[in-house]
C-alpha positions as CSV (number, residue, x, y, z in Angstrom):
1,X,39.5,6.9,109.8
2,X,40.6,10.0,111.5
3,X,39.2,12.5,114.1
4,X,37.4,15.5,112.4
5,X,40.1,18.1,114.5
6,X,42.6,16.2,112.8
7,X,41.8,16.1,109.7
8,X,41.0,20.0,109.7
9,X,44.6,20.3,111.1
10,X,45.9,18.2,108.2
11,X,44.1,20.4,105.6
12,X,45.2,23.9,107.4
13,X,49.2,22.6,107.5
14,X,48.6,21.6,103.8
15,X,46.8,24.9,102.6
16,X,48.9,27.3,100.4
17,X,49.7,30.5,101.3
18,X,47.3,33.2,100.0
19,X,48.2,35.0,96.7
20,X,48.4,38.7,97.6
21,X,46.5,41.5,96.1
22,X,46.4,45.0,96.1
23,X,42.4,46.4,96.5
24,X,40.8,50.2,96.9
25,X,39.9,49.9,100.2
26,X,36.4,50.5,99.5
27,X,36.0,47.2,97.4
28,X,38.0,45.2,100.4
29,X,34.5,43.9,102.2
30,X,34.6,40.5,102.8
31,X,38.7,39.6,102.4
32,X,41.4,39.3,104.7
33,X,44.2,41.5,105.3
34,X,47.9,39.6,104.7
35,X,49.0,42.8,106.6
36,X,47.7,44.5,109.1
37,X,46.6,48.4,108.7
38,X,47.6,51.1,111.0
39,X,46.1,54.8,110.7
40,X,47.9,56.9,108.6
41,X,46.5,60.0,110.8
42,X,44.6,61.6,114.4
43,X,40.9,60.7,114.8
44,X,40.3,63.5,115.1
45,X,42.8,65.9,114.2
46,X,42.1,68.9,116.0
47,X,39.9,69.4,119.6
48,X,36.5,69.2,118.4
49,X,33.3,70.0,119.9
50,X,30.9,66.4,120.7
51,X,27.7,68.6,120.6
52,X,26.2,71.5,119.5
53,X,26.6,74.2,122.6
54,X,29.5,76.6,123.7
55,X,33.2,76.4,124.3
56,X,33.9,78.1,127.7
57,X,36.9,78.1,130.0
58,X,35.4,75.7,132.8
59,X,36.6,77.7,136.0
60,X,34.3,80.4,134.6
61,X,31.1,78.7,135.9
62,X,32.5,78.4,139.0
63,X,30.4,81.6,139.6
64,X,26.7,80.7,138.8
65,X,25.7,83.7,138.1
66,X,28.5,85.5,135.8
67,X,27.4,86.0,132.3
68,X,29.6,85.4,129.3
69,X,30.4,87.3,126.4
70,X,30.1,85.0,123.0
71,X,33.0,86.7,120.7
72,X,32.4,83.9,117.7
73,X,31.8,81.3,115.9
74,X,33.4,77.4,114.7
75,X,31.9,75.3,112.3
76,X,32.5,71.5,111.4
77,X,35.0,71.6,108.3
78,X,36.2,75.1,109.0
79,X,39.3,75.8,110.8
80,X,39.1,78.1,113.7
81,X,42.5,79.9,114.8
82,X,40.8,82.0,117.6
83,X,41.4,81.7,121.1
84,X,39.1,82.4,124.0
85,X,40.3,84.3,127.5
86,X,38.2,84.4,130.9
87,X,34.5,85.6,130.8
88,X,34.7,84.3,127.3
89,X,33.0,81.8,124.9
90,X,32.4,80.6,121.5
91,X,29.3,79.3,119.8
92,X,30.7,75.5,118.4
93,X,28.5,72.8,116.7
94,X,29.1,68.6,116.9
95,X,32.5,67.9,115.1
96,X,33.5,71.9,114.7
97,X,37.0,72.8,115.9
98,X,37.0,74.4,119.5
99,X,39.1,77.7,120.0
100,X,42.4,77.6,121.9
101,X,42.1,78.4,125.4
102,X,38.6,77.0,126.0
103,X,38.8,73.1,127.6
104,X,35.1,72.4,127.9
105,X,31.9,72.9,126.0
106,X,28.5,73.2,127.3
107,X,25.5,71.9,125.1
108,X,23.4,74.6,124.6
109,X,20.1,73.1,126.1
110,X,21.8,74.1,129.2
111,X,22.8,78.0,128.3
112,X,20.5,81.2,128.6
113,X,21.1,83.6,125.5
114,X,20.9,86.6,127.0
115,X,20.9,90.4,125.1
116,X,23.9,91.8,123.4
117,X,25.8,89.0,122.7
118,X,25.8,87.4,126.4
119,X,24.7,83.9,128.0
120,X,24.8,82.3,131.0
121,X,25.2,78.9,132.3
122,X,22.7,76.2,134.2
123,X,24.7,73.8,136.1
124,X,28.2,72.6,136.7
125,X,31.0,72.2,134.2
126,X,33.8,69.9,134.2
127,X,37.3,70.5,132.6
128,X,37.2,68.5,129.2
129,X,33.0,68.1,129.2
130,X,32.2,67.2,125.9
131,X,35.5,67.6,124.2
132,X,36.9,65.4,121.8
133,X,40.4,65.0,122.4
134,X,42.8,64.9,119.2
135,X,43.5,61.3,118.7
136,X,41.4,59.7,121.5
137,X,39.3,57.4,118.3
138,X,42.1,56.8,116.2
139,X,46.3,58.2,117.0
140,X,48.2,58.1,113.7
141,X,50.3,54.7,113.4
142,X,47.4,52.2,115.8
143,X,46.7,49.0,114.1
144,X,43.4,49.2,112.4
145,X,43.0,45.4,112.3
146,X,45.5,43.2,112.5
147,X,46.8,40.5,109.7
148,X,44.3,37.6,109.0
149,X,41.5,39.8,109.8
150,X,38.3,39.9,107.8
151,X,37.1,43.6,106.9
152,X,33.4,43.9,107.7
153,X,31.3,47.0,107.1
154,X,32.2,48.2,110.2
155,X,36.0,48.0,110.5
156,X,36.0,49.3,106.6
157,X,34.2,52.5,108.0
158,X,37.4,52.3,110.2
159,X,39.9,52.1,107.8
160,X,38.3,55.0,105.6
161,X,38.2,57.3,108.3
162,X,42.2,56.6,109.4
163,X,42.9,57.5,106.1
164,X,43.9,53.9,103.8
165,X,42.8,54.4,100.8
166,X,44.4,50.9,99.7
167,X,44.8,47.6,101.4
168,X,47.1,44.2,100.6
169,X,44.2,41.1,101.1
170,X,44.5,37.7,100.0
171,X,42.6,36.5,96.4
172,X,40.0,33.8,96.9
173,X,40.9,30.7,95.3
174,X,38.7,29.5,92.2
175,X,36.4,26.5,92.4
176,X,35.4,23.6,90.6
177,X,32.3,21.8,91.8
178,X,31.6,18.2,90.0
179,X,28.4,16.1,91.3
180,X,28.1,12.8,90.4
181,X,25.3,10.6,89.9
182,X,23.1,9.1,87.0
183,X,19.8,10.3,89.2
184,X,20.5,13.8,89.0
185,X,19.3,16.2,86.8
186,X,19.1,20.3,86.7
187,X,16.7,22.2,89.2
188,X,15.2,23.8,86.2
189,X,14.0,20.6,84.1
190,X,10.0,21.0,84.6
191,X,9.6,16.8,84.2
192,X,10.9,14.9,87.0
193,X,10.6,10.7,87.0
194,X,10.8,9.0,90.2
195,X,14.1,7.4,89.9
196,X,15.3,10.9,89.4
197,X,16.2,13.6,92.3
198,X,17.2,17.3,91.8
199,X,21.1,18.5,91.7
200,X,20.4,20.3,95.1
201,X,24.4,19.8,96.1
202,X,25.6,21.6,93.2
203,X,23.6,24.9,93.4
204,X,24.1,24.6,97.1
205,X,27.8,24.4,97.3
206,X,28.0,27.0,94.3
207,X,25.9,29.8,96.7
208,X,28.3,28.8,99.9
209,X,31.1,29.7,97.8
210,X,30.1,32.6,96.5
211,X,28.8,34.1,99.8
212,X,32.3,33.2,101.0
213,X,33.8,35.0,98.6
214,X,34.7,32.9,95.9
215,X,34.3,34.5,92.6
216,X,35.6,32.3,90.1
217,X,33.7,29.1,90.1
218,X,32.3,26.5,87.9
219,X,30.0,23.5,88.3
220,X,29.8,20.2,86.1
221,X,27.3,17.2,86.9
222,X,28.3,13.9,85.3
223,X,27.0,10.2,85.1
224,X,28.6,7.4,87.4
225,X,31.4,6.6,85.1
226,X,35.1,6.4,85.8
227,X,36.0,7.7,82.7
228,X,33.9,10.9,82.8
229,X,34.5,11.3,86.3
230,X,38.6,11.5,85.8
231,X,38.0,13.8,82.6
232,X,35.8,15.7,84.8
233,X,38.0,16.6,87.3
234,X,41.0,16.8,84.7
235,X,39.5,19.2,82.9
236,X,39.1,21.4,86.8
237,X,42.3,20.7,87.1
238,X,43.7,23.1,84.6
239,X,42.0,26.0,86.3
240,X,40.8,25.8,89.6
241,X,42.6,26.1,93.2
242,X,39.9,24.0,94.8
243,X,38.0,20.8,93.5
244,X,35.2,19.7,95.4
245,X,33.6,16.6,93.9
246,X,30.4,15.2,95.5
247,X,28.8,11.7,96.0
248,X,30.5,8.3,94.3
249,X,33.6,8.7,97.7
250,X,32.1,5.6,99.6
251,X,32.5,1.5,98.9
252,X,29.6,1.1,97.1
253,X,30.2,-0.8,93.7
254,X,29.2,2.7,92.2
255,X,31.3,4.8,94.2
256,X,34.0,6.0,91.2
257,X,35.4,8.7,92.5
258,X,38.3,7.4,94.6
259,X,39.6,5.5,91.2
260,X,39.3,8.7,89.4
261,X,41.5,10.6,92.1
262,X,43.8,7.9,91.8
263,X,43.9,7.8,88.1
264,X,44.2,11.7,88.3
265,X,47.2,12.1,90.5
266,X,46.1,13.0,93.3
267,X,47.8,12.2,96.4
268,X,45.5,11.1,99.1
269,X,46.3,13.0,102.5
270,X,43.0,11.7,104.3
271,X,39.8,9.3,103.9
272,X,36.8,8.9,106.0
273,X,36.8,11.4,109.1
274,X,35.1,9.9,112.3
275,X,32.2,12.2,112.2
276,X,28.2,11.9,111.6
277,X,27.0,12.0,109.0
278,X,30.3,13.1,106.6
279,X,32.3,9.6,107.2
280,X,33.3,9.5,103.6
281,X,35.0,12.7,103.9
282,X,38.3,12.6,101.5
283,X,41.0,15.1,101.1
284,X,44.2,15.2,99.2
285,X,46.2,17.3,96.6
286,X,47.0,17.7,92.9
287,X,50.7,18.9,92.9
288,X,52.0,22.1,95.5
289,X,48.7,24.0,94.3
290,X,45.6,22.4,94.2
291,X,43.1,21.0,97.0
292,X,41.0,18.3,96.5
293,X,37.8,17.3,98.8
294,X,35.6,14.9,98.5
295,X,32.0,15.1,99.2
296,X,29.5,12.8,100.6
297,X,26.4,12.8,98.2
298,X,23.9,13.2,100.8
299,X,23.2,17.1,101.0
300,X,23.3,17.0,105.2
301,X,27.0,15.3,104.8
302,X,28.0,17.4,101.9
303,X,26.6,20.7,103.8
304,X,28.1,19.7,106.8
305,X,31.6,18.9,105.3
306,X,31.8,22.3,103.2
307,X,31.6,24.2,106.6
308,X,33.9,21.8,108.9
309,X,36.6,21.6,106.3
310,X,36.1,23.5,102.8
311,X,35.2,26.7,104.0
312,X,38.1,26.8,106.8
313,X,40.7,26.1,104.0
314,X,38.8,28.5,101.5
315,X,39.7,31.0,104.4
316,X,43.0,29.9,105.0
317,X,43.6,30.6,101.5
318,X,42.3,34.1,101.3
319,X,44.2,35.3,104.0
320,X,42.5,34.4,107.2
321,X,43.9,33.3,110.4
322,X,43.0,30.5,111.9
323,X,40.8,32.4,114.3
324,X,39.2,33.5,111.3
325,X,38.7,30.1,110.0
326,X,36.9,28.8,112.5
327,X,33.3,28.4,113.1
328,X,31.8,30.6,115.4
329,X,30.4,28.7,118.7
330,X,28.0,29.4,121.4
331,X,26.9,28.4,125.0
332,X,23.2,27.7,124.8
333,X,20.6,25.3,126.5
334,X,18.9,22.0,125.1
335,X,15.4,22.3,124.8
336,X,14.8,18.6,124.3
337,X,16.2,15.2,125.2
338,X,19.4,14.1,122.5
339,X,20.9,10.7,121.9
340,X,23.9,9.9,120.3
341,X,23.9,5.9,120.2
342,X,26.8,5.9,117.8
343,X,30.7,6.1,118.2
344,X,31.2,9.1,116.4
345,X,30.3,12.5,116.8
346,X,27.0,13.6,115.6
347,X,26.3,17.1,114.6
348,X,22.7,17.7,114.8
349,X,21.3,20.3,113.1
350,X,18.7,22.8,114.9
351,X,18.0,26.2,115.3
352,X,18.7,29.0,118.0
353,X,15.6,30.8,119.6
354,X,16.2,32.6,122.7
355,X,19.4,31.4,123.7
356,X,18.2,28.1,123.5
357,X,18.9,25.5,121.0
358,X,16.5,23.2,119.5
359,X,17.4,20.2,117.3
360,X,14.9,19.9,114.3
361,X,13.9,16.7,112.0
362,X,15.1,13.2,112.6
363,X,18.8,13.8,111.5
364,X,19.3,11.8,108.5
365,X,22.0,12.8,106.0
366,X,19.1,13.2,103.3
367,X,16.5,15.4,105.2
368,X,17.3,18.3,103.3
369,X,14.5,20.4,104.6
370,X,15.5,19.9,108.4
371,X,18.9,21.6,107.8
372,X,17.3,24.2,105.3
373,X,15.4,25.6,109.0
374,X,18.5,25.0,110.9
375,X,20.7,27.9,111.8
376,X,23.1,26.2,113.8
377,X,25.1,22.8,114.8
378,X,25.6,21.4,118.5
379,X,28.0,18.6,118.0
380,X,27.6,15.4,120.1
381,X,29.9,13.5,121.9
382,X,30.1,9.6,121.0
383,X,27.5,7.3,122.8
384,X,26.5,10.5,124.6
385,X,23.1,11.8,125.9
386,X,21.9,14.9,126.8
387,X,19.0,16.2,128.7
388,X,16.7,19.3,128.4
389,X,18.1,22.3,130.2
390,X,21.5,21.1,130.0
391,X,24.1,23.7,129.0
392,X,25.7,23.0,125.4
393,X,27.8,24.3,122.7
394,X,26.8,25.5,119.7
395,X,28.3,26.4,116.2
396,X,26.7,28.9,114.2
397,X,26.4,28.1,110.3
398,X,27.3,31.1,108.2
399,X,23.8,33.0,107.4
């Protein structure tokens, strides 16, 4: 049995490198860059106007009272070659090009518009008031984002307006989910008997990939048999990058699935990881190319497993940094009294409200519905307690 930080540390130094791929920038949402991207130009190009108002020589208004003569016009998208002398200005609007000569711009809620073509200023003006220097978002060549990143919204907003058109991100892996177990049957069979329970892990573990990313996946659910199992996870072997195959990993005279890894060649690089629940936890590899987890069957342990250790090497493989592959964490304060009695770590699962954190359910692998409310982990250290009001930290499970 190994620590859980190990065992991450022994799937990220085993990970294969990303495959890299060519994408229009605007389809890039969600992958990581293998290389970072620098603007290609100025943001913005030219000195540009941040309001709608008037482009004046600032020691003008040094003089209150002297009027100024409006000799034209700039709009957004339209280049303006004119230039401005003393007693001088020109009428600009938010993002329109501002004349040579002028080096501030008053908004025009504080200008008079006087007769024949005049105005006049209220209040002081500054040198470089409401000017947009050329460069000062973006200079051409300044790294965008940086390799191992993951483009959001946001930074792809950023890359568009720098100018990429096309960026080099890492393909997701494909994935083969198998879960195992003569109880299970499909969430949409209407008749239910009592020794049976629904396949909640498989539908589960398909939707976490996808939101990560994943777009080639397939799932399989077979019967507690070693033979099935192997052909199972032969028949993912000829396709998928990851296999994750869930329940059958413990002692239990019905636990198949280590025989079937063994009987399918793959090499062992980690079984049971000193964490709660999860302790089954087994990890190894077919050949250079293909990672192999095993997954308690309890949906808790198999939840908590896919964030701690698939979804960081499902990351890894796509491209992102380590940074990247991490779970987010959080400083936040207990709202109740915690007790870890055990001498492993136990994630609890609770939910954030106000920058507190509050555990939910009684923390059994099985409780399902405790972790469906649960927004967040705060991992616990072994034979530990904690008390309300205590500061703590907490990992935040991918929405």
């Amino acid at each position: 049995m190994i620590e859980e930080f190990e065992a991450l540390e022994r799937i990220f130094k085993s990970t294969p490198l990303p495959v890299k791929r060519n994408v229009p920038v605007a389809e890039s949402v969600g992958c990581f860059l293998i290389r970072e991207v620098r603007s290609k130009i100025n943001l913005p190009q030219v000195r540009q106007s941040g309001v709608d108002g008037y482009a004046i020589i600032a020691s003008d208004c040094k003089e209150h009272s002297k009027n100024l003569s409006v000799v034209g016009e700039s709009v957004a998208g339209a280049a303006c070659n004119a230039s401005i002398g003393s007693g001088e200005a020109f009428r600009v609007f938010t993002g329109s090009q501002i004349p040579m000569g002028a080096n501030a711009v008053v908004m025009q809620e504080d200008v008079n518009v006087l007769p024949n073509g005049l105005i006049s200023i209220n209040g002081k003006v500054s040198a470089d008031d409401y000017v947009r220097r050329v460069g000062e978002v973006l200079s051409k060549g300044q790294t965008i984002l940086s390799k191992g990143s993951s483009i959001k919204p946001s930074t792809l907003g950023a890359l568009v307006a720098g100018g990429v058109s096309e960026v080099t991100v890492g393909s997701f892996p494909s994935v083969g989910i198998i879960t195992t177990g003569d109880e299970l049957i499909n969430y949409d069979q209407r008749q239910i008997k009592s020794r049976q329970v629904y396949d909640c892990n498989g539908v589960m573990l398909k939707s976490a990939a996808l939101k990560a990313g994943v777009e080639k996946i397939k799932i399989k659910r077979i019967r507690d048999d070693l033979t099935e199992i192997s052909n199972g996870i032969i028949e993912m072997q000829k396709w998928a990058d990851i296999i994750l195959v869930v329940g059958g990993i413990s002692v239990g005279d019905r636990d198949y699935v280590k025989k079937a890894f063994r009987k399918c060649s793959i090499k062992q690089i980690f079984w049971r990881v000193k964490i709660k629940p999860g302790k089954p936890m087994f990890y190894g590899k077919h050949g250079e190319h293909v990672q192999v987890f095993g997954l308690p069957g309890n949906p808790v342990s198999a939840f908590l497993c896919f964030y701690l250790f698939v979804l960081p090497a499902l990351r890894l493989r796509s491209g992102g940094s380590e940074a990247e592959c991490k779970i987010r964490k959080d400083k936040a304060i207990l709202d109740s009294y915690i007790q870890n009695a055990t001498d492993r770590p136990h994630y609890i699962c609770g939910s954030m409200h106000g920058g507190n954190f509050h555990p939910i359910g009684n923390q059994r692998s099985n409780n399902i519905f405790a972790l469906s409310q649960s927004d967040s982990l705060l991992r616990m250290k072994p034979n530990s307690s904690i008390d309300p009001g205590e500061v703590v930290s907490v990992y935040h499970l991918p929405s």
